[in-house]
C-alpha positions as CSV (number, residue, x, y, z in Angstrom):
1,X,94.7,-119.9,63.7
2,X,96.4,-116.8,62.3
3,X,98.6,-116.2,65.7
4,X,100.4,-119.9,64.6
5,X,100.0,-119.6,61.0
6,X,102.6,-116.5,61.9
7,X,104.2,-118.4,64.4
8,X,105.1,-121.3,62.0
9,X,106.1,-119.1,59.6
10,X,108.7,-116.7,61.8
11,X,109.9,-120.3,63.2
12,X,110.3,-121.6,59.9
13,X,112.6,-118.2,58.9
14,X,114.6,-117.9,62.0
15,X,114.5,-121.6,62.7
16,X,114.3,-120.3,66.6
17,X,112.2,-123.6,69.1
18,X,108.4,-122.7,70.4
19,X,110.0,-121.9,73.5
20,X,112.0,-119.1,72.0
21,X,109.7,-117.6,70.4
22,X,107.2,-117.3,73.5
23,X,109.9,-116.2,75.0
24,X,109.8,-113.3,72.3
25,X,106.4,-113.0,72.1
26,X,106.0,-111.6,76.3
27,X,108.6,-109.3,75.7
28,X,106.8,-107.7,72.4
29,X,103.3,-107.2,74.0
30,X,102.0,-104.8,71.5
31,X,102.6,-107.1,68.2
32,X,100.6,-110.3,70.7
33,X,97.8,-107.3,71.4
34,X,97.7,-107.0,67.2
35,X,98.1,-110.3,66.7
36,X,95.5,-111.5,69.3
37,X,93.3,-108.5,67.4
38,X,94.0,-110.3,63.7
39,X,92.6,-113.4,64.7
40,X,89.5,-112.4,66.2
41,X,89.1,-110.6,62.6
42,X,89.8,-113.3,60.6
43,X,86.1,-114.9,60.6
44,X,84.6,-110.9,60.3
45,X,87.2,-111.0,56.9
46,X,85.8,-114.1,55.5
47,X,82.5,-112.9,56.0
48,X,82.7,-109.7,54.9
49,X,83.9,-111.5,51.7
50,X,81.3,-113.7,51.6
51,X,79.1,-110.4,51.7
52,X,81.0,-108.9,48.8
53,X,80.5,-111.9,46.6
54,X,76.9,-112.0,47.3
55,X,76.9,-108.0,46.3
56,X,78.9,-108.3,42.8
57,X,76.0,-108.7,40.8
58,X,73.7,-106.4,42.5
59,X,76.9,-103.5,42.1
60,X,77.0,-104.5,38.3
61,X,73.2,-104.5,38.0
62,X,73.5,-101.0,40.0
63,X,75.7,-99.9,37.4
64,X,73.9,-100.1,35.0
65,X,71.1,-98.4,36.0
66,X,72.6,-95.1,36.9
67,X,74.2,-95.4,33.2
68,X,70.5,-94.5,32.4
69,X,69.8,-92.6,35.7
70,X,72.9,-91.0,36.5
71,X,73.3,-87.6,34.1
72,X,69.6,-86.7,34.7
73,X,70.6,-87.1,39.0
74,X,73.3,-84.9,38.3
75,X,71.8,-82.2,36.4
76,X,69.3,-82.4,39.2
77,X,71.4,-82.2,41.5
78,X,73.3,-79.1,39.5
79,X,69.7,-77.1,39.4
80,X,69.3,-77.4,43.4
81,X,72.8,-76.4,43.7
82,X,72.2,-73.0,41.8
83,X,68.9,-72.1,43.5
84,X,70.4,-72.9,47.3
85,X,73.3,-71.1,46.0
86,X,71.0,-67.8,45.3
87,X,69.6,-68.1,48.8
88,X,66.9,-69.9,48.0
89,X,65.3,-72.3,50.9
90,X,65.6,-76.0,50.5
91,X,61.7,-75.8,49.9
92,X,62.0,-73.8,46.9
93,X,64.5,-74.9,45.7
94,X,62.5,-78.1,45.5
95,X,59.7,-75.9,44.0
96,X,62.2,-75.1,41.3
97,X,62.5,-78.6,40.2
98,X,59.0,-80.1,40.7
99,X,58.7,-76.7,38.1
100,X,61.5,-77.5,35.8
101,X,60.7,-80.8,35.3
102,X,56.7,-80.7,35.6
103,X,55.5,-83.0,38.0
104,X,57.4,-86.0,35.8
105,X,60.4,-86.9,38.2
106,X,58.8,-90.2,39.3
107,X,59.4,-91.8,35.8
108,X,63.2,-91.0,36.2
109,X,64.2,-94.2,37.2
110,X,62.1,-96.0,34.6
111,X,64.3,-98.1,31.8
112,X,63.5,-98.6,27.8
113,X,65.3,-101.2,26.2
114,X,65.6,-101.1,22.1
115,X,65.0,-104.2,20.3
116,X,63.9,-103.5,16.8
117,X,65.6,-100.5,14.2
118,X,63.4,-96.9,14.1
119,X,62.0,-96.8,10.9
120,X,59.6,-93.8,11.1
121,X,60.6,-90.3,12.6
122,X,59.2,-86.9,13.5
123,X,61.8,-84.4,14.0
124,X,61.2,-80.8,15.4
125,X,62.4,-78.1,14.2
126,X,63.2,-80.1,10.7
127,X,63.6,-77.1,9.0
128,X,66.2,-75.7,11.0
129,X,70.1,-75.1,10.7
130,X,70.6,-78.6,12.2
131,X,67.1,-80.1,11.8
132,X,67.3,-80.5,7.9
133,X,70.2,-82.1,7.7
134,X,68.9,-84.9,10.3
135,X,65.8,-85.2,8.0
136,X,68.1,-85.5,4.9
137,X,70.5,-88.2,6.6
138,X,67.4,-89.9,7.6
139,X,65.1,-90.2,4.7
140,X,68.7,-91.1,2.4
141,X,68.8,-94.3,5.0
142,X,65.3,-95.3,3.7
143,X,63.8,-94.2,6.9
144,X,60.3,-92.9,6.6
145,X,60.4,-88.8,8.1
146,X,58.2,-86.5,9.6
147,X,59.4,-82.8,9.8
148,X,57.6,-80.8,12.4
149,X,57.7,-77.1,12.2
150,X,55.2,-73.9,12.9
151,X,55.7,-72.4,9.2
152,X,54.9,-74.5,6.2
153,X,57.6,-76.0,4.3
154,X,58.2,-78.1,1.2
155,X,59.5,-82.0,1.6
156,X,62.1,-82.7,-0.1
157,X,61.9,-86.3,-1.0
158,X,59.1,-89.2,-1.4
159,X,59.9,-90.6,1.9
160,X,59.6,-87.5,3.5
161,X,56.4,-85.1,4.7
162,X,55.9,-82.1,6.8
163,X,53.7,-81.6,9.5
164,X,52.6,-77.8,10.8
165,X,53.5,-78.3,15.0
166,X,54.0,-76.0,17.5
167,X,55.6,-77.5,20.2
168,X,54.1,-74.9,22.6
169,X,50.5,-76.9,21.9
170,X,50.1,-80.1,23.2
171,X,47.5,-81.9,20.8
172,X,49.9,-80.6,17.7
173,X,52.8,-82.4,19.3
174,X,50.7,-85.6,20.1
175,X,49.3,-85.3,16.7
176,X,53.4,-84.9,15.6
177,X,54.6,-87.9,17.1
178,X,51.5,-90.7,16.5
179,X,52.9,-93.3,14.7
180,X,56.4,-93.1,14.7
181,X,58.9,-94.8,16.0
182,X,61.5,-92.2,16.8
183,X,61.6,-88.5,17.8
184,X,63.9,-85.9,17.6
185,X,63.9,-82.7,19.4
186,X,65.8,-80.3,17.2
187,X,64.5,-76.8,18.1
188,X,66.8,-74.6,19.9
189,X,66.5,-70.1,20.6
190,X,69.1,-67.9,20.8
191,X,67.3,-64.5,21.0
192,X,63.8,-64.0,23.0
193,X,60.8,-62.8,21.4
194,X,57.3,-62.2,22.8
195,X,56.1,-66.0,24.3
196,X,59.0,-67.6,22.8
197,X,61.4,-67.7,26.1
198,X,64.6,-69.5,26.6
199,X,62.6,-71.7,29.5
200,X,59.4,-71.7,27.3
201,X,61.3,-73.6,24.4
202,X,64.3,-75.1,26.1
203,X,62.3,-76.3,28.9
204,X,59.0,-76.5,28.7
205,X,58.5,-77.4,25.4
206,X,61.1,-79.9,25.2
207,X,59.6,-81.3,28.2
208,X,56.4,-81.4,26.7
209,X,57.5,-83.3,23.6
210,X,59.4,-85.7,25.3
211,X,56.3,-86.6,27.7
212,X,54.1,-86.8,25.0
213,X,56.2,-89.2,22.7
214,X,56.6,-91.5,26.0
215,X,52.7,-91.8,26.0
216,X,52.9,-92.7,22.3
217,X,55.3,-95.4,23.2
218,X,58.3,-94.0,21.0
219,X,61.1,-96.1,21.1
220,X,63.6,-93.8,20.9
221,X,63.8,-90.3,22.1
222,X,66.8,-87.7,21.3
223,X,66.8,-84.6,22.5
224,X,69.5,-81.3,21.0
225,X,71.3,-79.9,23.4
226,X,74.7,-78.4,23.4
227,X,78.4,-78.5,24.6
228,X,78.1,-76.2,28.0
229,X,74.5,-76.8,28.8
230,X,74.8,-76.3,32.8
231,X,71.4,-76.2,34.9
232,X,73.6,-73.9,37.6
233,X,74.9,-71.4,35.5
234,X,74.1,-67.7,36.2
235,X,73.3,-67.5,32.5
236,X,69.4,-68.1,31.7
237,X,70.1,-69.2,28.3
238,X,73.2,-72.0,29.8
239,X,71.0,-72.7,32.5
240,X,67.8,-73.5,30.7
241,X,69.7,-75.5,28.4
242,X,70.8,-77.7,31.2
243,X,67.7,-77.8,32.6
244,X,65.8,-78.5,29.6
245,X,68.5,-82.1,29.2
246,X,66.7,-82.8,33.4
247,X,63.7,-81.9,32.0
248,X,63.5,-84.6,28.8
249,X,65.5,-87.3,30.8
250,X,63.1,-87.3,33.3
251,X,59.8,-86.9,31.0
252,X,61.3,-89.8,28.4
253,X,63.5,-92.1,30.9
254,X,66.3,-93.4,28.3
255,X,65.6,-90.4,26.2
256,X,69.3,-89.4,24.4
257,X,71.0,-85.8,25.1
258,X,73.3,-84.7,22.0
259,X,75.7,-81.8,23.1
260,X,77.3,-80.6,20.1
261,X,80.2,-78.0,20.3
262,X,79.8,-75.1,18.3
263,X,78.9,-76.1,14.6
264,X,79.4,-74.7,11.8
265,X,78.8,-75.1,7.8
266,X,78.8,-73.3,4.5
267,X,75.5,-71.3,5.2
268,X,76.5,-71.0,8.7
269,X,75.9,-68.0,11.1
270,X,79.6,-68.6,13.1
271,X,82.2,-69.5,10.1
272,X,81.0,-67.5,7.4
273,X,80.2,-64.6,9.8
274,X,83.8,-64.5,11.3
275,X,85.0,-64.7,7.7
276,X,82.9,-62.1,6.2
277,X,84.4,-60.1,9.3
278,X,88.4,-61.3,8.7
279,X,88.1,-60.2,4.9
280,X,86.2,-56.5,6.1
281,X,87.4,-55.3,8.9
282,X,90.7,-53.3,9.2
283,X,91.5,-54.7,12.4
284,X,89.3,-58.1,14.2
285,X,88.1,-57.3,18.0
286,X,88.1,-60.3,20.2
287,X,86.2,-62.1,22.7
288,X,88.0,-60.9,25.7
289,X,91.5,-61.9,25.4
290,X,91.1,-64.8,23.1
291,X,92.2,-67.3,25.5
292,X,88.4,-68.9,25.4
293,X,88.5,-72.5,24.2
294,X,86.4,-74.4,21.1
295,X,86.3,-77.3,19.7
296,X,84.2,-76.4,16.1
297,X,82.3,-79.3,14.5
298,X,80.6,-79.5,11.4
299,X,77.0,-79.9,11.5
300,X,76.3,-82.7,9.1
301,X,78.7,-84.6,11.5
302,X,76.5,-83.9,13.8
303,X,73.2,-84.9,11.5
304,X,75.0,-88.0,10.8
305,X,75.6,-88.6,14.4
306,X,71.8,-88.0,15.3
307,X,70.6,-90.8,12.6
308,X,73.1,-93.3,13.8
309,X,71.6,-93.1,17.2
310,X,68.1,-93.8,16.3
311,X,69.1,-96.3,13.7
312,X,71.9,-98.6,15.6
313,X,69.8,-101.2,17.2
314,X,71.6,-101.8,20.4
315,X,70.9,-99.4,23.4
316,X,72.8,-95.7,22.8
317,X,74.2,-93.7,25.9
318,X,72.2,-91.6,27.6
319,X,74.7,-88.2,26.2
320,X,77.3,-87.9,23.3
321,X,79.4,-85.2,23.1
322,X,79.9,-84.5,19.7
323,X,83.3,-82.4,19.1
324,X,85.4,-81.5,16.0
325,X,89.2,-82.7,16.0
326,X,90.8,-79.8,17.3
327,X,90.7,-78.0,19.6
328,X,91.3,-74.0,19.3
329,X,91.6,-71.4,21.7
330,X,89.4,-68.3,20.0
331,X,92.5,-66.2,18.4
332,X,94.0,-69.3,17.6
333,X,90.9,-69.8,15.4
334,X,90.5,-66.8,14.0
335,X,94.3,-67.4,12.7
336,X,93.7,-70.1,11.8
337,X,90.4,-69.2,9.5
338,X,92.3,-66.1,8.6
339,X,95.6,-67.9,6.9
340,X,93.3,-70.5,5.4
341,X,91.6,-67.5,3.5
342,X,94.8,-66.0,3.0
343,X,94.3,-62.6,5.0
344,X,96.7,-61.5,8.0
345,X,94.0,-59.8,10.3
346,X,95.3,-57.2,13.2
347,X,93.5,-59.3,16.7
348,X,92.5,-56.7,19.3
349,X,91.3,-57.6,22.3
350,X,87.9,-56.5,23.5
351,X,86.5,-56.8,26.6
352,X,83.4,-59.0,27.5
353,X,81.8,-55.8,29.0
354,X,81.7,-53.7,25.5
355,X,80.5,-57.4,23.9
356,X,77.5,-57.6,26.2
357,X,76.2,-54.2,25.3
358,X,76.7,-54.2,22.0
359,X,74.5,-57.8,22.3
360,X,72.1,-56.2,24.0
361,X,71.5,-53.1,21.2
362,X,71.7,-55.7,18.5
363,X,69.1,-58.3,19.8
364,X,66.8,-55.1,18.7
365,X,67.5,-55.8,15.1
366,X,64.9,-58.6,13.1
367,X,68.6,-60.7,12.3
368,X,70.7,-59.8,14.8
369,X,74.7,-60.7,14.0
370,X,75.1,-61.1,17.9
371,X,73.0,-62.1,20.9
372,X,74.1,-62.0,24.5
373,X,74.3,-65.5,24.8
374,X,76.4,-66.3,22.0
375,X,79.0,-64.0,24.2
376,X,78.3,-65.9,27.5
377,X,79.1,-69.0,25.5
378,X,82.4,-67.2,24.1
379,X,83.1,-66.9,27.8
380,X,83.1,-70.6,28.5
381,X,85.3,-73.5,27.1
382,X,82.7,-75.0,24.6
383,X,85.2,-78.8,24.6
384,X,84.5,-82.3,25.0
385,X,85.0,-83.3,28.2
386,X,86.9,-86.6,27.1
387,X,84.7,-89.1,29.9
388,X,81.4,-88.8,27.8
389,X,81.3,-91.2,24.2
390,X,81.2,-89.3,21.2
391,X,81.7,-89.6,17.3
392,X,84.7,-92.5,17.8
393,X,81.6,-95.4,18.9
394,X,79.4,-94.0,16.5
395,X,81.8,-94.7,13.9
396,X,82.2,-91.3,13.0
397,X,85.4,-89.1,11.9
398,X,84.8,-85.6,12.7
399,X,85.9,-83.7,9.0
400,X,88.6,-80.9,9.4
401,X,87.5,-77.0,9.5
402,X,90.6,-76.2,7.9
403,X,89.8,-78.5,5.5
404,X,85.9,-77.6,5.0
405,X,86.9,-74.5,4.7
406,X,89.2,-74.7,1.9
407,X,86.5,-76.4,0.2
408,X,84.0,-73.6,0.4
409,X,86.4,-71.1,-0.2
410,X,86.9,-73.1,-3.5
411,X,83.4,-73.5,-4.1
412,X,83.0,-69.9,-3.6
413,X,85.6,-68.5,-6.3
414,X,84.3,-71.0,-8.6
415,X,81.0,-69.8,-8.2
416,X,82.2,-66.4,-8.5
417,X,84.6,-66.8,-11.4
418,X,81.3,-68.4,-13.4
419,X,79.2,-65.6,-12.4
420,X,82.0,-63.0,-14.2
421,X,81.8,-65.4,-17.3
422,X,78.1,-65.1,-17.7
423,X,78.1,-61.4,-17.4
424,X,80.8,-60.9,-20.2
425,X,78.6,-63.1,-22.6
């Protein structure tokens, strides 16, 4: 059928007789070979399309399954990559993850679907830099709040109480979580202390909460993490944050990663710290050579960001990265904090060496102003990635730091300039 379908068609062109064209045909044995080959493949062709149609839905189905399933493969994947990497066997590294994720990989490919709003919420760590402010954009949308902490703390508002939860004890996180309808996992470390390790909290305890809200039959789980988080980095506070997302993905199926880039806010420990610095020091030392890349976002963004996901009734992605509007490179940002204050710093590069140590002796101190990883995050671009969603479908604009920080810096001589008033009265 093909070999005259081409035949009709060169005769047609050339207007050369049947005879003419066999005559061609002999003398060009390779294109009859191909030809000869086409036609037997013609009915394989239609049946392979046949086969494709039949397979459309079950790709689309496929999908959207590994919308859900997909991020918790590849972190997966990213923790048996860094443990073959370090010579481990196959076996352990396998040990590694039946570790990491305890015991709870079977539920991975499990699906929740959302069909009513969250009206009741536990947060953890709701006292914290990030946690309040989730509990305050929550309980201001009418939403019924449950702050879960290990120190006691004072509610706020009617519509808001506070539970006493260590997350490292199982029947206080159950105990946290019965009854609501949502759960957020705010706590986060950045310095060790006695049983309170990076794997302990970002891990294990994440894990544990996530596990036990999917036995309370929470509707919607959201877990903290952070721009960077990477289950094969050589770091163990990068890598436990990665393995922590594995960890609650695969505890909670559905369960919602948040990776925020570095935040900051008036009361801040980045901002205010690096201008506190600017307006001190004779001349600023930087992170290496200041080439590192950030992406700063303010943390009620963030908040406000958290409370849209467990309010919005249709089903969320399973990570948002959650990034300011521009993008610095780390002297660009110091610059850039510096003329907004109006100071005119001297930059001098330090290396990342001299950083670690200096970590490393301050980590000794109850408040230390620098941990060593806060400078294996300054060694890392902390950006959005660009092919995860973000604040643009949560309908979200990202404020300014130039801009947030002209408005403290106001605040802040205002506050000052009324201070001097009262003392001359």
């Amino acid at each position: 059928m093909l070999k005259h379908l081409l035949n009709d068609i060169i005769g047609h062109v050339s207007g050369l007789s049947d005879g003419q064209l066999e005559q061609i045909e002999q003398s060009l044995p390779a294109t009859r070979a191909l030809i000869d080959l086409l036609n037997q493949a013609h009915p394989i062709i239609e049946h392979a399309q046949a086969l494709y149609d039949e397979a459309q839905p079950l790709i689309d189905q496929a999908r959207k399954e590994w919308q859900t399933v997909g991020p918790a493969a590849q972190i997966l994947l990213d923790v048996i990559s860094h443990h073959l990497n370090k010579g481990s066997s196959p076996a352990e590294a396998a040990e590694a993850v039946r570790a990491t994720l305890g015991g709870s990989i079977q539920n991975v490919a499990q699906d929740r679907g959302m069909d009513r709003g969250v009206d009741r919420v536990t947060v953890f760590g709701g006292t914290g830099f990030v946690g309040r402010r989730i509990v305050r954009h929550l309980s201001g949308s009418a939403a019924t709040v449950r702050m879960a902490s290990r120190h006691p703390a004072r509610a706020e508002a009617d519509n808001v109480e506070h539970v006493v939860a260590d997350a490292h004890d199982e029947r206080a996180v159950e105990a946290a979580v019965a009854g609501a309808d949502g759960v957020v996992n705010a706590i986060s470390l950045y310095v060790e202390h006695g049983g309170d390790t990076f794997h302990s909290v970002h891990v294990e305890a994440a894990a544990r909460i996530a596990a036990a809200a999917r036995r309370a039959g929470i509707k919607r789980f959201v877990h903290l993490s952070g721009i960077g988080a990477d289950a094969g980095s050589p770091s163990p506070y990068i890598r436990n944050r990665g393995e922590g997302e594995a960890a609650v993905q695969a505890a909670f199926p559905g369960a919602v990663v948040i990776r925020p880039a570095v935040m900051f806010a008036p009361d801040d420990a980045f901002l205010t710290t690096i201008l506190g610095l600017l307006r001190t020091l004779p001349a600023y030392p930087l992170f290496g050579d200041g080439r590192t890349r950030l992406q700063p976002v303010h943390v009620d963004d963030v908040a406000a960001a958290i409370a849209q996901v467990l309010r919005q009734t249709q089903r969320p992605y399973p990570v948002y990265e959650l990034a300011g509007p521009r993008v610095y490179s780390y002297g660009e940002l110091l610059r850039t904090i510096a003329r907004t204050a109006g100071l005119r710093p001297v930059l001098v590069r330090i290396p990342f060496a001299f950083w670690n140590a200096a970590a490393a002796l301050a980590e000794n101190l109850p408040h230390p102003p620098l941990t060593r990883n806060q400078v294996e995050l300054m060694q890392i671009d902390t950006t959005a990635s660009g092919s995860r969603p973000g604040f643009g479908l949560l309908g979200i604009s990202p404020r300014s730091l130039e801009e947030e920080l002209k408005a403290m810096l106001k605040d802040t001589a205002e506050q000052t300039q009324k201070a001097k008033e009262a003392r001359t009265r």
